[in-house]
C-alpha positions in Angstrom: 4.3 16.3 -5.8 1.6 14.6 -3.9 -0.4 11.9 -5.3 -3.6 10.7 -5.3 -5.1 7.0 -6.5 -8.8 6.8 -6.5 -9.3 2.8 -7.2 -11.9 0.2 -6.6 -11.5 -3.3 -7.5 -14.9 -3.0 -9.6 -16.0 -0.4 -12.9 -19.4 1.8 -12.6 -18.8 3.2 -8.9 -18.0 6.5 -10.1 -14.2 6.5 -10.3 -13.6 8.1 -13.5 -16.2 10.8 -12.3 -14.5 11.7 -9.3 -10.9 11.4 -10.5 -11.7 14.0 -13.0 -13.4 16.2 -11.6 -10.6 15.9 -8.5 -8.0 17.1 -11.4 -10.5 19.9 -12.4 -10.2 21.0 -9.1 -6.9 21.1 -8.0 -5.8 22.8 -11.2 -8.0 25.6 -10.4 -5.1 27.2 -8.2 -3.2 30.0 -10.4 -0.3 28.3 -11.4 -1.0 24.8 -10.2 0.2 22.2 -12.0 -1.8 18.7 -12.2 -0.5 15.3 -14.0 -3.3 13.1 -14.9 -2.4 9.5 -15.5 -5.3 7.4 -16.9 -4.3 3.8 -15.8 -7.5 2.0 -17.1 -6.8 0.7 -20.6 -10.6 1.7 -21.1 -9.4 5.3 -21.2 -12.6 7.1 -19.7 -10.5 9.7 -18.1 -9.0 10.0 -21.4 -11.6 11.2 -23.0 -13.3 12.8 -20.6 -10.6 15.3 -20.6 -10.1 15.8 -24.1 -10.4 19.3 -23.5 -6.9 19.9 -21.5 -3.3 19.1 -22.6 -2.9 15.9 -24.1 -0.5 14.1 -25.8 1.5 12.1 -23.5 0.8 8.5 -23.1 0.5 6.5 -19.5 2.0 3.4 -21.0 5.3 5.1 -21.9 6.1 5.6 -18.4 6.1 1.7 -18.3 8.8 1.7 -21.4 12.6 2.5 -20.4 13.3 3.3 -23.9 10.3 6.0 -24.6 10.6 9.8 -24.5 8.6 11.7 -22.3 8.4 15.7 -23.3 7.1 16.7 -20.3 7.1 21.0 -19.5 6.2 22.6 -16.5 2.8 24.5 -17.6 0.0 25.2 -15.1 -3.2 23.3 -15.7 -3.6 19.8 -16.6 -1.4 17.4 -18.2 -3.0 14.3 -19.6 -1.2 11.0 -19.5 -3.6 9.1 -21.9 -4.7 5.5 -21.8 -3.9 3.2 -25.0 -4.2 0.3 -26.5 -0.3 -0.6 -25.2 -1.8 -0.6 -21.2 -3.3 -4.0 -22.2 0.1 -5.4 -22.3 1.6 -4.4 -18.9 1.1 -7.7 -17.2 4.9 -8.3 -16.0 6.8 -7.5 -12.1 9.4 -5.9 -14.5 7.0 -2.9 -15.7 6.0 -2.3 -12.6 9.6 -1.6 -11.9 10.1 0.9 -14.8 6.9 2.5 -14.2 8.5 3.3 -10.9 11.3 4.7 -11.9 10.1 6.3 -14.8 8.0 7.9 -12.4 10.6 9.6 -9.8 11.0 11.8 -12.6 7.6 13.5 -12.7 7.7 15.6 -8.7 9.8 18.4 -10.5 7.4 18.8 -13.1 3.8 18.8 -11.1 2.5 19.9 -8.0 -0.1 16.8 -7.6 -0.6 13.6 -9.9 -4.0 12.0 -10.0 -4.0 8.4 -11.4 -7.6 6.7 -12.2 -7.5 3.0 -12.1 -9.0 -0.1 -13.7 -11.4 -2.1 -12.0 -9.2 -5.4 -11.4 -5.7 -5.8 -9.3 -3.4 -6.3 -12.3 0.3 -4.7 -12.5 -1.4 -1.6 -14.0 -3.1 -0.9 -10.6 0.0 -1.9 -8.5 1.9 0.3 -10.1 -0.7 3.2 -9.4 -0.8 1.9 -5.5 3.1 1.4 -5.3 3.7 5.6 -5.8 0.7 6.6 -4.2 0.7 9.4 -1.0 -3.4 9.1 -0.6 -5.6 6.5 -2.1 -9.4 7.3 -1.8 -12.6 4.3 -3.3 -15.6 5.7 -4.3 -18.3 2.6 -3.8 -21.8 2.1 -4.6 -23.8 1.3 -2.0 -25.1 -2.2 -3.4 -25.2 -5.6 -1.6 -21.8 -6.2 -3.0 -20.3 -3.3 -1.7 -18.8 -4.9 1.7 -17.0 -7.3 -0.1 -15.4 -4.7 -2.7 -14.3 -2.7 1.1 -12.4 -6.0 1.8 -11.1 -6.7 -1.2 -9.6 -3.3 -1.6 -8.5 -3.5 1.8 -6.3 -6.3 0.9 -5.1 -4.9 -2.0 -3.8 -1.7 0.5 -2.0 -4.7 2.1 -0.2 -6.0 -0.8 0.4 -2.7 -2.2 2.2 -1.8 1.0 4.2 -5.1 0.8 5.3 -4.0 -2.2 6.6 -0.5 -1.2 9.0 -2.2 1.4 6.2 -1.8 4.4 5.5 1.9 3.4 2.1 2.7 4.5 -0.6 4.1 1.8 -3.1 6.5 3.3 -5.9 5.5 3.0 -8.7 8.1 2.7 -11.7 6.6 3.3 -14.9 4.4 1.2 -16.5 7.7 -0.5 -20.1 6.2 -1.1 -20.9 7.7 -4.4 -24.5 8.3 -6.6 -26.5 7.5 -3.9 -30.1 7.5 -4.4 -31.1 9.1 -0.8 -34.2 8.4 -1.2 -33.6 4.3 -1.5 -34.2 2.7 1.8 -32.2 -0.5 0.4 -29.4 2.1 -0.6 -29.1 3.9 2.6 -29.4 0.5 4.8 -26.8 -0.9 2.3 -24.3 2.2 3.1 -25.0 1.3 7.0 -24.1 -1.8 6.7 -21.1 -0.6 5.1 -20.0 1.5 7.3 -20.7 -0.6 10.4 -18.5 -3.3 8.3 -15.5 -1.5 7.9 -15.8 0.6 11.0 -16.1 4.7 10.5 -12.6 5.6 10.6 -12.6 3.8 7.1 -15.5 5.8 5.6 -14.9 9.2 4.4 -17.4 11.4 5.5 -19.4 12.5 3.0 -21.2 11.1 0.0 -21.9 11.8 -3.4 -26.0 11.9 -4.5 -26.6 10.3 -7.5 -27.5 13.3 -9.8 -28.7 13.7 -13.9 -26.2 16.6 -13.8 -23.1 14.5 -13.1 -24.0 12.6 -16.2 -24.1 15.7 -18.5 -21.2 17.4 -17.2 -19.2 14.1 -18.3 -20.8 14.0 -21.6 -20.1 17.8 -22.3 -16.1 17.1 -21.0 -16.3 19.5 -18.6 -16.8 19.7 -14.8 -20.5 19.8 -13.4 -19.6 23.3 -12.3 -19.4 24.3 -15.6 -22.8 23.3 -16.3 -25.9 25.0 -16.8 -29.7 24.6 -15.1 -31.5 24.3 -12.1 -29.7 21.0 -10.7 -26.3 22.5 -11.4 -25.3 24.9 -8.5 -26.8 21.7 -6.1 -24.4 19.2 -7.5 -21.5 21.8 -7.4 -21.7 22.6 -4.1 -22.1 19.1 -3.1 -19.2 18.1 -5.0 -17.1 20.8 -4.3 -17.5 20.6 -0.8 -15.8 17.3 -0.9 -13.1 18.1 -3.1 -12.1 20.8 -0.8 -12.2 18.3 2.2 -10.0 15.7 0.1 -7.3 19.0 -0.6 -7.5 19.8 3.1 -6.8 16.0 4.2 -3.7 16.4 1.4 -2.2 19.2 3.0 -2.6 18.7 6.4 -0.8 14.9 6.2 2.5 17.0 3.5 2.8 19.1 6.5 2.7 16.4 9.1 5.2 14.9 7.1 7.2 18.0 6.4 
């Protein structure tokens, strides 16, 4: 099972967006089979995909004594955010969410965890079993110091997995008004900041269609009108380049 964190230590960049529609994705291969773990006690995610298989709870992976049915079914499997995440604040749940995790790789081919926007236990825990972790940002005045701060993070995270390195998929600049001068000097900024290496290499435009296809539950793909088949190419496009980076680093590995 590989799995992906998409985490930025600050809410309205566009992670929920992104990590769901990433899911969406993935589980569009006959027979794939995608865990979802919603690790924001907000629950977005959670709602956002109210349309797929629900009924397991992420907080129960932090609880030794909980049962977990989980089957082996293609498609997407919703752990669900509740009010219980609010209580994870303790170095001893994010050993049981460890462990409770090492059982989940013989049920699903990929896990995507959304995050909170803070560093608490809830997003160490999503950092300490991660394979790939990728940020979405906004390109604000701000956004250099969110780049550093998640930077760090990486470090501590990595600290905590006994010096095993996260991979680190780059700063995806996300709804970017193109047409913003401040915007686009902000993401040049960035990117001269961090250094390109660090940047992934594409961004997402800011769009009315990314907004509907969240309030409908469903990816922008599915939606309808003349903005539409723009946004799901765009998006799409970097989906597929986040799956290719996946797969080439498993085989690397291999």
């Amino acid at each position: 099972m590989k799995t992906i964190v998409i985490s930025l230590l600050k809410g309205g960049v566009g992670k929920t967006f992104f990590a769901t529609h990433l899911a969406w994705y993935l589980a569009e291969q006959e027979g794939r089979r995608v865990a979802f773990l919603d690790l924001d006690p907000q629950g977005s995610s959670t709602r956002r995909l109210a349309k797929e298989r629900t009924g397991l709870f992420s907080a129960d992976l932090f609880d030794p004594e909980a049962k977990l049915a989980v089957g082996d079914t293609a498609g997407i499997t919703v752990f669900g955010a509740d009010s219980r995440l609010q209580m994870i604040k303790a170095a001893e749940d994010v050993r049981d969410f460890i462990i409770r995790f090492r059982a989940l790789p013989e049920h699903f081919d990929y896990c995507v965890i959304d995050t909170g926007p803070k560093w608490d236990e809830l997003t160490l825990s999503a950092m300490a079993v991660a394979d790939e972790v990728i940020a979405p940002v906004q390109v604000a005045e701000d956004s250099i110091e969110c780049a550093k701060m998640l930077l760090t993070a990486l470090k501590k995270a990595e600290a905590a997995r006994g010096g095993r390195k996260v991979n680190f998929l780059g700063l995806l600049p996300s709804m970017v008004n193109a047409f913003d001068k401040r915007e686009m000097d902000n993401a040049v900024k960035l990117a001269t900041a961090v250094g390109p290496t660090m940047m992934f290499p594409a961004f997402v435009k800011a769009r009315p269609t990314y907004k509907h296809s969240a309030e409908n539950h469903h990816a922008v793909w599915h939606e309808k009108g003349s903005g539409a088949k723009a946004a799901s190419e765009e998006i799409r496009s970097i989906l597929a380049e986040v799956e290719r980076r996946v797969e080439a680093r498993t085989k690397e590995t291999a």
